[in-house]
KEVO-215020 format. One record per atom (N, C-alpha, C, O): atom name; residue number from 1; x, y, z. Coordinates in nm, 3 decimals. Each point is the difference from the previous one (the first is absolute). Layout:
! residues N
atom, n, c1, c2, c3
CA, NUM, X, Y, Z
...
! end
This chain:
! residues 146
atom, n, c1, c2, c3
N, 1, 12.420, 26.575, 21.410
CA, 1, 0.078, 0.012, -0.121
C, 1, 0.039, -0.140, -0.046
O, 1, 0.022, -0.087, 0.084
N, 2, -0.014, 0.065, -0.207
CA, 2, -0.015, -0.149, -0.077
C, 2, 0.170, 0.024, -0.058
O, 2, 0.046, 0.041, -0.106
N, 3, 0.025, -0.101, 0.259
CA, 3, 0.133, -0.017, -0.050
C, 3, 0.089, -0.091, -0.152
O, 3, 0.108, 0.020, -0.055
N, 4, -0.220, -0.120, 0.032
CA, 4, 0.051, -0.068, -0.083
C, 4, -0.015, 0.087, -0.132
O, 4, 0.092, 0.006, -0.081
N, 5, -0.231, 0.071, 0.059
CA, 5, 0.006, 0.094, -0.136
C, 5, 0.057, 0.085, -0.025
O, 5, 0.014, 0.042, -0.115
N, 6, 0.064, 0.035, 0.272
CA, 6, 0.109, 0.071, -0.013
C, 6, 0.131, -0.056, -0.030
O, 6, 0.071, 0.092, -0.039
N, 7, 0.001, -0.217, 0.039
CA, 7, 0.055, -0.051, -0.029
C, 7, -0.004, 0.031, -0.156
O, 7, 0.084, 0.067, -0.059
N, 8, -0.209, -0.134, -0.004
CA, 8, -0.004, -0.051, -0.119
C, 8, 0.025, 0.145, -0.094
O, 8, 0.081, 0.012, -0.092
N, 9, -0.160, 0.079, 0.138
CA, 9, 0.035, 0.140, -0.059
C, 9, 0.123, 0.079, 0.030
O, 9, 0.038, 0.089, -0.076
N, 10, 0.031, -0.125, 0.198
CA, 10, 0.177, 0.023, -0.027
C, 10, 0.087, -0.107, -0.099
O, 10, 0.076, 0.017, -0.095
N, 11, -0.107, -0.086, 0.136
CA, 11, 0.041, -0.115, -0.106
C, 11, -0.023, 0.078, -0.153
O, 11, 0.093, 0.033, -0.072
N, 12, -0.189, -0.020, 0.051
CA, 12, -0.006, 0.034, -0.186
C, 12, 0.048, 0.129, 0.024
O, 12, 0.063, 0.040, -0.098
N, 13, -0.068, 0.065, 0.215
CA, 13, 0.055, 0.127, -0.055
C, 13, 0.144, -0.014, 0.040
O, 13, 0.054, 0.106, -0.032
N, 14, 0.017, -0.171, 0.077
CA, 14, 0.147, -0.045, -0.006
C, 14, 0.051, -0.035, -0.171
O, 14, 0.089, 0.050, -0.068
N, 15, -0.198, -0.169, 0.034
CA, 15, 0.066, -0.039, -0.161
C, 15, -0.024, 0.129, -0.109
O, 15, 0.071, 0.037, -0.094
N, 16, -0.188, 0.012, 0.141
CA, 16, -0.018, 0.116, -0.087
C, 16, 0.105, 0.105, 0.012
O, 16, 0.060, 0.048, -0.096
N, 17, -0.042, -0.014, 0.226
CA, 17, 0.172, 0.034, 0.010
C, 17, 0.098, 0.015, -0.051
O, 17, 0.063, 0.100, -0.033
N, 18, -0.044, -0.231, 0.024
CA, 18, 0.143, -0.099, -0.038
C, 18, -0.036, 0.026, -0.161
O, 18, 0.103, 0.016, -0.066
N, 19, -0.193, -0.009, 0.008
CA, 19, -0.006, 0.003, -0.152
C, 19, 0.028, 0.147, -0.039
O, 19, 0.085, 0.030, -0.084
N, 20, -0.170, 0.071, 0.158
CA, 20, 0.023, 0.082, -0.009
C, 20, 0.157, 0.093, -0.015
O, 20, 0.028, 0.083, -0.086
N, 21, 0.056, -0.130, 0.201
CA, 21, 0.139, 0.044, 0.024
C, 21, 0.051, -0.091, -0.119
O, 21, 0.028, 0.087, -0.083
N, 22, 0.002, -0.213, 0.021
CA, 22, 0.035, -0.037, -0.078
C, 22, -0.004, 0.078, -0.100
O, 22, 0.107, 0.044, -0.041
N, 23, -0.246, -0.002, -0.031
CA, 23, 0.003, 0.066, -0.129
C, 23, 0.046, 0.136, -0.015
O, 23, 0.013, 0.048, -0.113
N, 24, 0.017, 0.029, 0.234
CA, 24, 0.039, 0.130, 0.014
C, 24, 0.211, -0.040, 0.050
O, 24, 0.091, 0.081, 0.018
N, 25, -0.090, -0.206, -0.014
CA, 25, 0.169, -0.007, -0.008
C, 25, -0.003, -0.029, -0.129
O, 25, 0.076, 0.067, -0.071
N, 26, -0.149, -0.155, 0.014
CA, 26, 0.051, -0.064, -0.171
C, 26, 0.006, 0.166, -0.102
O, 26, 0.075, 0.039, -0.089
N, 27, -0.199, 0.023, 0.163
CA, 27, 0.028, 0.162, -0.121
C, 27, 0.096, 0.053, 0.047
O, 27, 0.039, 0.075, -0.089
N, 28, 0.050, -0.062, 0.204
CA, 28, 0.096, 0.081, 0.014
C, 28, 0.098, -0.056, -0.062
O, 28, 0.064, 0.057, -0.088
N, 29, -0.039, -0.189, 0.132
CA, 29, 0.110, -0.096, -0.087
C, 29, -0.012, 0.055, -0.116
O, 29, 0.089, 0.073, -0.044
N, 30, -0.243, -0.109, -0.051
CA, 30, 0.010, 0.027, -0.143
C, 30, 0.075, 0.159, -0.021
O, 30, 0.062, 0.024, -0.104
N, 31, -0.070, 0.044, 0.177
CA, 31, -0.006, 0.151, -0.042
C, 31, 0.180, 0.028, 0.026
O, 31, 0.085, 0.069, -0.055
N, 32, -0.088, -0.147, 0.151
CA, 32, 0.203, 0.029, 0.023
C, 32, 0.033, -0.071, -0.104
O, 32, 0.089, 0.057, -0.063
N, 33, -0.124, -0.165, 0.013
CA, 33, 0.054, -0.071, -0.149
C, 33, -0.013, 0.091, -0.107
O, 33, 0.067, -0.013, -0.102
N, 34, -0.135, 0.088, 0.115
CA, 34, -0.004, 0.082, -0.162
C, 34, 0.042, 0.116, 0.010
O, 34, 0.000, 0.077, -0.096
N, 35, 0.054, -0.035, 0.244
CA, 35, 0.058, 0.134, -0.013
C, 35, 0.132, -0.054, 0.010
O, 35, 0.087, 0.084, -0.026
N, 36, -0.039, -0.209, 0.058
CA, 36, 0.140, -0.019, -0.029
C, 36, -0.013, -0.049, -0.163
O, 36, 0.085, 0.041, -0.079
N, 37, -0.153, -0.097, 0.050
CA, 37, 0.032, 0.009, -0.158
C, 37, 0.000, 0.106, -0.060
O, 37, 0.065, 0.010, -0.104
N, 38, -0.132, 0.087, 0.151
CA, 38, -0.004, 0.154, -0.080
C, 38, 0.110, 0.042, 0.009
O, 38, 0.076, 0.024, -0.094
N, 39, -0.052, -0.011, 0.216
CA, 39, 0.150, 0.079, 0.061
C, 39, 0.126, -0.071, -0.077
O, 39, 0.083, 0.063, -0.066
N, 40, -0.082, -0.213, 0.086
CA, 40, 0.113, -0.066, -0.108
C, 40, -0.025, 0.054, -0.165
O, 40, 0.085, 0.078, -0.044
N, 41, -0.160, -0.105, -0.018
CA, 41, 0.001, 0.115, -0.136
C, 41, 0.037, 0.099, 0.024
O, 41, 0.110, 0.024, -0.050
N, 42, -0.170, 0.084, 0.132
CA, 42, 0.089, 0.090, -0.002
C, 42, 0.133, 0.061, 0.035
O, 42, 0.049, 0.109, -0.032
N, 43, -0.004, -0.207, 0.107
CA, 43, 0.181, -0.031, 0.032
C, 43, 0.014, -0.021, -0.134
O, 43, 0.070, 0.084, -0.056
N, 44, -0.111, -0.161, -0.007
CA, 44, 0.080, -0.009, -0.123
C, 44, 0.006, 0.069, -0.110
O, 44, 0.096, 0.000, -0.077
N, 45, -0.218, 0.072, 0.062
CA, 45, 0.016, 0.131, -0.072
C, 45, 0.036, 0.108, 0.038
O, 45, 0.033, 0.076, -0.091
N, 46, -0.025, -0.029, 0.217
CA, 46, 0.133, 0.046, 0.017
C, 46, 0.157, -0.014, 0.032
O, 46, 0.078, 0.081, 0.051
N, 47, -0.061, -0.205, -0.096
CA, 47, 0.141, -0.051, 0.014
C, 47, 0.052, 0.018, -0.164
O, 47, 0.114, 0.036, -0.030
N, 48, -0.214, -0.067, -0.062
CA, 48, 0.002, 0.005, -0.143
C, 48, 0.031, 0.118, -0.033
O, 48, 0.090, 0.014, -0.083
N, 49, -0.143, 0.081, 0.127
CA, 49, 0.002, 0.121, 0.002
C, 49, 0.136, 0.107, 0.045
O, 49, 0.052, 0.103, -0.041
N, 50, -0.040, -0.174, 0.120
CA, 50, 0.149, 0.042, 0.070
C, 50, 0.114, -0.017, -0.082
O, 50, 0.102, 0.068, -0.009
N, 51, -0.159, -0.238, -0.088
CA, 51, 0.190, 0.007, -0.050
C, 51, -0.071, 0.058, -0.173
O, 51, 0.080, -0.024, -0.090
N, 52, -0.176, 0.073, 0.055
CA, 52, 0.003, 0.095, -0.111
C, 52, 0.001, 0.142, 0.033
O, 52, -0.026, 0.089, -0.080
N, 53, 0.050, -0.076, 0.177
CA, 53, 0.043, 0.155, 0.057
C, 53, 0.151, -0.049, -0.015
O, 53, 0.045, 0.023, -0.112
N, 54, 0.024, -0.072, 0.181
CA, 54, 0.122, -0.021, -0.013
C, 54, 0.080, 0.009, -0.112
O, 54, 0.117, 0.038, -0.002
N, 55, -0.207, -0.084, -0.122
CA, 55, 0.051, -0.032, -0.114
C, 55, -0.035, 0.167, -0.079
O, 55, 0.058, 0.086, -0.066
N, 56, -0.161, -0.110, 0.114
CA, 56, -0.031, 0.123, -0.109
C, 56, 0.066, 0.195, 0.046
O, 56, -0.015, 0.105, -0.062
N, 57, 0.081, -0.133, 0.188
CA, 57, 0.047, 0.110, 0.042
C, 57, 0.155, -0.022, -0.016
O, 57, 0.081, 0.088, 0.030
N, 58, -0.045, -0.215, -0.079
CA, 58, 0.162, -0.023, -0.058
C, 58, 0.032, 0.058, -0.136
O, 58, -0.023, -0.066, -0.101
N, 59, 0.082, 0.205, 0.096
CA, 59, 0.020, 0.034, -0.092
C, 59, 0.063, -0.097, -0.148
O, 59, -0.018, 0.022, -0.119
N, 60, 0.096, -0.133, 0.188
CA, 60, 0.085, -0.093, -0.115
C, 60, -0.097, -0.084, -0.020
O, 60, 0.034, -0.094, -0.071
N, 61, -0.120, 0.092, 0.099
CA, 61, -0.160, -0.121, 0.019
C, 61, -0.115, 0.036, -0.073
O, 61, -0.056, -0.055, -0.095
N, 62, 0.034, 0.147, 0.151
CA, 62, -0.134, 0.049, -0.007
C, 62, -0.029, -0.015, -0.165
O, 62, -0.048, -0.105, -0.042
N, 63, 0.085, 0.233, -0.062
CA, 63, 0.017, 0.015, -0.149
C, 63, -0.028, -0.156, -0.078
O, 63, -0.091, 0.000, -0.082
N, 64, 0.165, -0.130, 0.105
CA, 64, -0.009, -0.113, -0.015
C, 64, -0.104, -0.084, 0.054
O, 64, -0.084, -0.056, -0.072
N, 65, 0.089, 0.048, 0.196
CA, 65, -0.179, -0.053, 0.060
C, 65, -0.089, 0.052, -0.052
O, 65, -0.069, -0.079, -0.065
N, 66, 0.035, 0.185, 0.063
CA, 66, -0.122, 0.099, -0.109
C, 66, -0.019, -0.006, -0.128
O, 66, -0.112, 0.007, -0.050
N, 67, 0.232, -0.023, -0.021
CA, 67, -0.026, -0.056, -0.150
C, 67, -0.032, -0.112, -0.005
O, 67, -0.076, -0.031, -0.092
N, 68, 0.133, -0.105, 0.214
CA, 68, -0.049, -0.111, -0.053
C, 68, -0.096, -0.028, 0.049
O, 68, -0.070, -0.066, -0.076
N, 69, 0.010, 0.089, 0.209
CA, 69, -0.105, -0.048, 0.025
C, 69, -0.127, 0.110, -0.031
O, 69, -0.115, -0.043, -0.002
N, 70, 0.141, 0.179, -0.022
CA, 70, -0.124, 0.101, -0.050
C, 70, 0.008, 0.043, -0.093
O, 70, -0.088, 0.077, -0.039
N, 71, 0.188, -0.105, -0.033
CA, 71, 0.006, 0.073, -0.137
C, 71, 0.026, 0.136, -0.012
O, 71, 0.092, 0.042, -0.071
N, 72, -0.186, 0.050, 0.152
CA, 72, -0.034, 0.118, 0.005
C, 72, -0.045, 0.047, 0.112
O, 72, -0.074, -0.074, 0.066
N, 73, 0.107, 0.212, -0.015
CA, 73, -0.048, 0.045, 0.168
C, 73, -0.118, 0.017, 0.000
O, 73, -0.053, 0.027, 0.108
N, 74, -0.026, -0.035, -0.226
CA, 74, -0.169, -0.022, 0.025
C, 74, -0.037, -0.146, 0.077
O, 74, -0.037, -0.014, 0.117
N, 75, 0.046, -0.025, -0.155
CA, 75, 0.019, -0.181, -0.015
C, 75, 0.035, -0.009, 0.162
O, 75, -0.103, -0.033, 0.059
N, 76, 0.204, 0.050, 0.023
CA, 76, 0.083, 0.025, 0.097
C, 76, -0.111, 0.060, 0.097
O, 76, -0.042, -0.071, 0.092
N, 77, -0.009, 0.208, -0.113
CA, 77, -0.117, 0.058, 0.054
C, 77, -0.088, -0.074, 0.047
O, 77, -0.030, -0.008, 0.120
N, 78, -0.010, -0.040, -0.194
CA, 78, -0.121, -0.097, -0.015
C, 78, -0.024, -0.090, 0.111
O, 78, -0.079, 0.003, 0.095
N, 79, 0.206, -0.115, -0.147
CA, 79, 0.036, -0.107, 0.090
C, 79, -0.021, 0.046, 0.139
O, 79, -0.080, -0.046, 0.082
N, 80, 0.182, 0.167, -0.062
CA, 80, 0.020, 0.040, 0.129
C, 80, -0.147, 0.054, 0.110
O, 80, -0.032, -0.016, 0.118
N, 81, -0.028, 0.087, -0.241
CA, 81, -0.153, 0.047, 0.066
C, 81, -0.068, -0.147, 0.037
O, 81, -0.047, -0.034, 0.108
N, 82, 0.054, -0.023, -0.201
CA, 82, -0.136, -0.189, 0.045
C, 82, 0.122, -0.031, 0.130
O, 82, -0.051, 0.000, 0.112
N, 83, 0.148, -0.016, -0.114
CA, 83, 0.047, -0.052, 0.126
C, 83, -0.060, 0.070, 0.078
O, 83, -0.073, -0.067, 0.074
N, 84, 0.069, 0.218, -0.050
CA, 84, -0.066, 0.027, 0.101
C, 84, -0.096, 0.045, 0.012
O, 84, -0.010, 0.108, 0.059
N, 85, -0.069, -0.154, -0.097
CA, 85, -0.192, -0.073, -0.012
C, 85, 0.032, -0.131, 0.074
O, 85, -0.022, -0.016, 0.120
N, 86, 0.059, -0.046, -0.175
CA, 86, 0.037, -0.104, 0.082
C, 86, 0.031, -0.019, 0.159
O, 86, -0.046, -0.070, 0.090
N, 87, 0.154, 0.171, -0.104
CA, 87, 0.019, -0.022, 0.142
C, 87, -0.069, 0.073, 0.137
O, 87, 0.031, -0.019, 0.117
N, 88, -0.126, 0.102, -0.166
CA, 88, -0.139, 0.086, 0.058
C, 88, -0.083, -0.127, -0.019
O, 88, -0.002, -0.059, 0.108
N, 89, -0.063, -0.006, -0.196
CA, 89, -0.104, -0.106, -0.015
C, 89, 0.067, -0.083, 0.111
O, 89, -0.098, -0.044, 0.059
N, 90, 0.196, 0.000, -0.001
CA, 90, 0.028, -0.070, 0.070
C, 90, -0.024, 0.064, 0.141
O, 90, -0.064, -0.054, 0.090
N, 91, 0.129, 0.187, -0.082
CA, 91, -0.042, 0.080, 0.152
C, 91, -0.127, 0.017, 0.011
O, 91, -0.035, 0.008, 0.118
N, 92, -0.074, 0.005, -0.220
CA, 92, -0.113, -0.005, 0.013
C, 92, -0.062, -0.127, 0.043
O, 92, -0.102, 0.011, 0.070
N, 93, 0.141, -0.117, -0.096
CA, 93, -0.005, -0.152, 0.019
C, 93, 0.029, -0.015, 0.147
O, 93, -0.059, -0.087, 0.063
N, 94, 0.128, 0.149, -0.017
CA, 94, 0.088, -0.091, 0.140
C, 94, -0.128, 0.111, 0.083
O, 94, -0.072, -0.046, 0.088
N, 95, 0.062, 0.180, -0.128
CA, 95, -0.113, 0.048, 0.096
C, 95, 0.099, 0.149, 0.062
O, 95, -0.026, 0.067, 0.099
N, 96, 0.168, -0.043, -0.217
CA, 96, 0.024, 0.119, 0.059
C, 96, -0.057, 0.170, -0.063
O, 96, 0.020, 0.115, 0.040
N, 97, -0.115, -0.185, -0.182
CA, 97, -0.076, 0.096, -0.031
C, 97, -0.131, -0.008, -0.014
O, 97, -0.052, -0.091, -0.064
N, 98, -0.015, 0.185, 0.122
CA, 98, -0.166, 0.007, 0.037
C, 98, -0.037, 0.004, -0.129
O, 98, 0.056, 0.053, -0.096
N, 99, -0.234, -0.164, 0.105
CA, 99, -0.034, -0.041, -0.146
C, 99, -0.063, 0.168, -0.004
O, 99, 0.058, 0.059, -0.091
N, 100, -0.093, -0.027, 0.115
CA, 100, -0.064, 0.147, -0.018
C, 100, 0.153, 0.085, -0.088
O, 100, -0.019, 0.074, -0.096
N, 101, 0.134, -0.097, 0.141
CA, 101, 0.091, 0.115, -0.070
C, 101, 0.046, -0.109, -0.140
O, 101, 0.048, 0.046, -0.103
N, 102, -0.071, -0.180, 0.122
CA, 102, 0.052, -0.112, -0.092
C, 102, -0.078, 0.040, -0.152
O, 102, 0.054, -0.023, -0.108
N, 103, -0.193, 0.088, 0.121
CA, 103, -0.101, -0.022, -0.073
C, 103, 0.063, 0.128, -0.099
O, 103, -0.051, 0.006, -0.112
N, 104, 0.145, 0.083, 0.139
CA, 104, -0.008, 0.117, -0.039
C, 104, 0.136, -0.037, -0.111
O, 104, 0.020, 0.016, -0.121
N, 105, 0.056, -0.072, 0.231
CA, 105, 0.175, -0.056, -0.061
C, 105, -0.061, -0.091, -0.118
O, 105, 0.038, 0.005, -0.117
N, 106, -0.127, -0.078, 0.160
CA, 106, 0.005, -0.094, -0.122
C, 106, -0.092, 0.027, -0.162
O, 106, 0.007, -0.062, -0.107
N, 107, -0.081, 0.170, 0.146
CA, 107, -0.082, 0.115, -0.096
C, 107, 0.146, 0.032, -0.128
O, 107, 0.017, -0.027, -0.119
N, 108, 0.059, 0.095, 0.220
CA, 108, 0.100, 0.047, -0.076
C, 108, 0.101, -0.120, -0.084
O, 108, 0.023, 0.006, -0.121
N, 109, 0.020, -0.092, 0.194
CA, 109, 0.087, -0.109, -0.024
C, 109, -0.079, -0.053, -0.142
O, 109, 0.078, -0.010, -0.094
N, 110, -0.177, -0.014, 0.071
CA, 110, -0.051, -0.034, -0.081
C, 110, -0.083, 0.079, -0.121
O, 110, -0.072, -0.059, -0.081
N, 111, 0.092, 0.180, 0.082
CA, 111, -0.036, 0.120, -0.115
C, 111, 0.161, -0.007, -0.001
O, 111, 0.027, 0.032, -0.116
N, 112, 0.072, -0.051, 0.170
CA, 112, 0.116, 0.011, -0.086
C, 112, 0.056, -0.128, -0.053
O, 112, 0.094, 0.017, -0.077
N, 113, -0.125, -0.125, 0.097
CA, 113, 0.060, -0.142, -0.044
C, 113, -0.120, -0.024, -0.119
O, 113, 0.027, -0.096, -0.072
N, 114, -0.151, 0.161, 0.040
CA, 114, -0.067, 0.029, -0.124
C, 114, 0.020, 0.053, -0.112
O, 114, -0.058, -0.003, -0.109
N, 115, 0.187, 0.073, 0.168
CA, 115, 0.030, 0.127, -0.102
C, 115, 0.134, -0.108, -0.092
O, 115, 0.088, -0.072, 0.046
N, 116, -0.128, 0.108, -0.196
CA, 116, 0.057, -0.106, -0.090
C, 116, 0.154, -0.024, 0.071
O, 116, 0.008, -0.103, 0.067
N, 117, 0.076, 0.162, -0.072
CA, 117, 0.137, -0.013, 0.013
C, 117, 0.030, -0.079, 0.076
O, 117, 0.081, -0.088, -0.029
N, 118, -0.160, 0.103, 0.192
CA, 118, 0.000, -0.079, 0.101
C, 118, -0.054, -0.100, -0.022
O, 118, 0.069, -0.098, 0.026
N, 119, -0.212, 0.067, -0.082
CA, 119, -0.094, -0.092, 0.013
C, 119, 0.107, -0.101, -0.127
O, 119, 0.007, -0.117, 0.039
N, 120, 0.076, 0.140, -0.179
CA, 120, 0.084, -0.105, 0.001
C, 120, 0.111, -0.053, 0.020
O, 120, 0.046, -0.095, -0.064
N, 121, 0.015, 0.162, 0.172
CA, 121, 0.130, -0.066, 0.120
C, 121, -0.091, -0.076, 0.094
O, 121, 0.053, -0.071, 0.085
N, 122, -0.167, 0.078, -0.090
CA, 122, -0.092, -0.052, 0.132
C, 122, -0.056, -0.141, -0.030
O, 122, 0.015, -0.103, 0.065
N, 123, -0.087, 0.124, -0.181
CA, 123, 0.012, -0.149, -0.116
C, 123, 0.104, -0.083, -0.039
O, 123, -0.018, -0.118, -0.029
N, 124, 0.160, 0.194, 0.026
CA, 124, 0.144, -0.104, -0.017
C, 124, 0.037, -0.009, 0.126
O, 124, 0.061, -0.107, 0.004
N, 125, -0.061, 0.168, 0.139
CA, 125, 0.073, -0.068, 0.092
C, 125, -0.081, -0.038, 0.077
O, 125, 0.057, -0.013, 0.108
N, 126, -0.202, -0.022, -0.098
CA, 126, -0.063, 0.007, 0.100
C, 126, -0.032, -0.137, 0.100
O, 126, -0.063, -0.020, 0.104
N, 127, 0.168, -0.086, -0.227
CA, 127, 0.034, -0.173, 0.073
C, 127, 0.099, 0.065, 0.091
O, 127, 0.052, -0.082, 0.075
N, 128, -0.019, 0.182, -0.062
CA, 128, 0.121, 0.008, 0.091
C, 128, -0.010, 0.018, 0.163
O, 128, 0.077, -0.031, 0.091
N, 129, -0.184, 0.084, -0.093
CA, 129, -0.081, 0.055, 0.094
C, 129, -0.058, -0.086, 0.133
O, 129, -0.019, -0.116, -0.038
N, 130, -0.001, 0.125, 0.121
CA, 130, -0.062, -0.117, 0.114
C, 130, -0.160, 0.006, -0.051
O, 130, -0.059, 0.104, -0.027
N, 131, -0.004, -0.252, 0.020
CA, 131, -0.054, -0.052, -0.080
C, 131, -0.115, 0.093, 0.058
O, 131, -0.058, 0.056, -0.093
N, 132, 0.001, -0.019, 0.235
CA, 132, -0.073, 0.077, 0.043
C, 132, -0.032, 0.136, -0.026
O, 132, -0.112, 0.052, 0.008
N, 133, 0.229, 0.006, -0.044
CA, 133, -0.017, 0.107, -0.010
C, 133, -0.055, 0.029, -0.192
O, 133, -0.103, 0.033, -0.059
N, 134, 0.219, -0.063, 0.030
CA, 134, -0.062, -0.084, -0.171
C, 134, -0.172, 0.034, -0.032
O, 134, -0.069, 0.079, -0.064
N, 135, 0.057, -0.178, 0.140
CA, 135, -0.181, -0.010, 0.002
C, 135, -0.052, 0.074, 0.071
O, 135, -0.113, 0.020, -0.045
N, 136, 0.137, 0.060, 0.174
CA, 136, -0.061, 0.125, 0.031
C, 136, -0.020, 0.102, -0.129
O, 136, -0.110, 0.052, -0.024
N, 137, 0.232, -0.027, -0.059
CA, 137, 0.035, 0.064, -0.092
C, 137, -0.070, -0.029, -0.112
O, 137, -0.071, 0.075, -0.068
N, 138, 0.097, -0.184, 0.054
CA, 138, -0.118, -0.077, -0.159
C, 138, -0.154, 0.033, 0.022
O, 138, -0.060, 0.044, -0.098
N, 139, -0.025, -0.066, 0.246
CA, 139, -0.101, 0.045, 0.019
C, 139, -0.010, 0.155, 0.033
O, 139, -0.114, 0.031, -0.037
N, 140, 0.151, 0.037, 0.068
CA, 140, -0.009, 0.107, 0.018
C, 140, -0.017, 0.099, -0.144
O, 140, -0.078, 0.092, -0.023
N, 141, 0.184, -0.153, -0.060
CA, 141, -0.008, 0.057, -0.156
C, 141, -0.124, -0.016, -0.059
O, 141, -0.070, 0.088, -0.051
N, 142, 0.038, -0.257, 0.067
CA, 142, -0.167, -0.004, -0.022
C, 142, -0.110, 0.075, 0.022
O, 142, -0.083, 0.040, -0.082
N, 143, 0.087, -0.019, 0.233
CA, 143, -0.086, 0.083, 0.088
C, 143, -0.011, 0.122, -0.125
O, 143, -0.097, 0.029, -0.070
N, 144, 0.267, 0.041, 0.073
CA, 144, -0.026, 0.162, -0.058
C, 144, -0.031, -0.014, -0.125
O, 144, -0.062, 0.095, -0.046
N, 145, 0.094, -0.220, -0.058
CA, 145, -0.032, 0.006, -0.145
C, 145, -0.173, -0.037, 0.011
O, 145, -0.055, 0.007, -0.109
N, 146, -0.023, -0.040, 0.209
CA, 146, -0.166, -0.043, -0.034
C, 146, -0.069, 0.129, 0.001
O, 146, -0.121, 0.005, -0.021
! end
């Protein structure tokens, strides 16, 4: 047996190794980075969420928040439905909803944000939105208007 070529071929299957385990830590790294960024958006849309429940279930509140910021409980509706599109596009994001059941939610989410009423609260607030989801949304409309 030709100890030195065994050398030389542990040798490269060691670095091949070492490269190997590297690129399978850098994707996990990458992948815990974007489920904590997912997860932080969605702390915050549901923290947002929390203090317009608050407000909007204050009887001395509510009547006044709704006129000024919706005008009207259509308006109010609305808002409230894209928030939560939103905050499903995000559970779908982090990986707590299967793309197989995602495909069905987002069928619907989008035959109703088409439909005029919605589709222009969706055109005036839709800078409001996390810039991702936005553009899931902007392409997706595409998709159904081709």
């Amino acid at each position: 047996m030709d100890f030195a070529a065994l050398r030389e071929w542990l040798s490269v299957a060691t670095g091949v190794a070492t490269l190997v385990a590297l690129a399978i830590g850098l994707f996990q790294l990458r992948t815990v980075q974007r489920n904590a960024q997912l997860q932080t958006n969605l702390a915050v849309i549901q923290a947002e969420r929390s203090v317009w429940q608050a407000a909007l279930t204050n009887p001395d509140l509510a009547p006044n928040v709704i006129k000024e910021r919706w005008g009207d409980g259509e308006r109010l509706f609305i808002g409230m439905l894209l928030d939560h599109y939103e905050g499903l596009y995000f559970q779908y994001r982090r990986g707590a909803i299967p793309r197989a059941y995602w495909k069905g939610l987002e069928r619907a989410m989008i035959e109703h944000i088409c439909s005029p009423a919605i589709r222009a609260v969706w055109d005036q607030h839709k800078d409001l939105y996390w810039p991702d989801f936005a553009r899931h949304i902007e392409g997706a409309i595409k998709r159904a208007n081709a």
